[in-house]
C-alpha positions in Angstrom: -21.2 9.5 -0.3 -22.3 7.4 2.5 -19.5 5.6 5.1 -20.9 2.3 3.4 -20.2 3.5 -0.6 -16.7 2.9 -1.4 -16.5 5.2 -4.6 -14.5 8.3 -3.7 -12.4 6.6 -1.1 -8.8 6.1 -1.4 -7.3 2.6 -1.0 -3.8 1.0 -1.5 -3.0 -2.1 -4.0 -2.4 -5.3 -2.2 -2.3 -7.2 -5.2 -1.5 -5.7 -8.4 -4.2 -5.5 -10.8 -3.3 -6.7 -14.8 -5.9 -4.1 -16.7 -8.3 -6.1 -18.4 -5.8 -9.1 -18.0 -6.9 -9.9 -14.5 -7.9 -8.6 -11.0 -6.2 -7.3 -8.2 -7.3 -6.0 -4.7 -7.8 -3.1 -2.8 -7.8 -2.4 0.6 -9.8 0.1 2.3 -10.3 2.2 5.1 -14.5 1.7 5.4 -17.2 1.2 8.3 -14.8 1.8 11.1 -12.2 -0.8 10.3 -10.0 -2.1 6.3 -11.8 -4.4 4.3 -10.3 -6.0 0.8 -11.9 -5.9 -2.4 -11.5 -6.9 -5.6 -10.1 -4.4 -7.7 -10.2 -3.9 -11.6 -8.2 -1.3 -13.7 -8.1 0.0 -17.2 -4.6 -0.3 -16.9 -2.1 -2.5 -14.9 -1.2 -1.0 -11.7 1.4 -2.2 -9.2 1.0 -3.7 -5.7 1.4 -0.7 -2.9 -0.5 1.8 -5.6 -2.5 4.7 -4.3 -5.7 4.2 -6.0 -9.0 5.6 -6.0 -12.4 3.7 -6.5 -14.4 5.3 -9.3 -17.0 2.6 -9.5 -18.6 -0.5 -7.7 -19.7 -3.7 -9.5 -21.3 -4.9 -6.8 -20.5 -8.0 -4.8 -17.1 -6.8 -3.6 -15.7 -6.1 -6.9 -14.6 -2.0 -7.7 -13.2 -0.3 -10.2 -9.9 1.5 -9.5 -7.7 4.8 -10.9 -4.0 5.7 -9.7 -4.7 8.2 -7.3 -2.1 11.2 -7.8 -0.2 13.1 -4.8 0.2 16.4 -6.0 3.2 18.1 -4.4 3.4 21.5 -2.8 
């Protein structure tokens, strides 16, 4: 995974997403800096949502999962 590709990063919802109903967005940390994507889902997913990007479109569009904390 190159610092470019955004599959395998984390990100956090700043828009929810509506699963096949509509887009949301992600933000991510990428190329030194946060840069906003659009963001699809399977399923809807709340604003603030840990995600993480499991496959790019192209043209600034990604495809999002929750991304799970697991505890100690």
């Amino acid at each position: 995974m190159s610092e470019q590709n955004p599959v395998g990063k984390i990100g956090v919802l700043t828009l929810a997403t509506r699963g096949s109903s509509g887009a949301g967005q992600v933000e991510l940390s990428i190329r030194g800096g946060r840069e906003t994507y659009t963001a699809w889902s399977a399923e809807p997913l709340a604003a603030r949502s840990t995600v993480l990007v499991v496959a790019d479109r192209g043209a600034r569009v990604l495809d999002v999962e929750p991304w799970i904390t697991l505890g100690p």
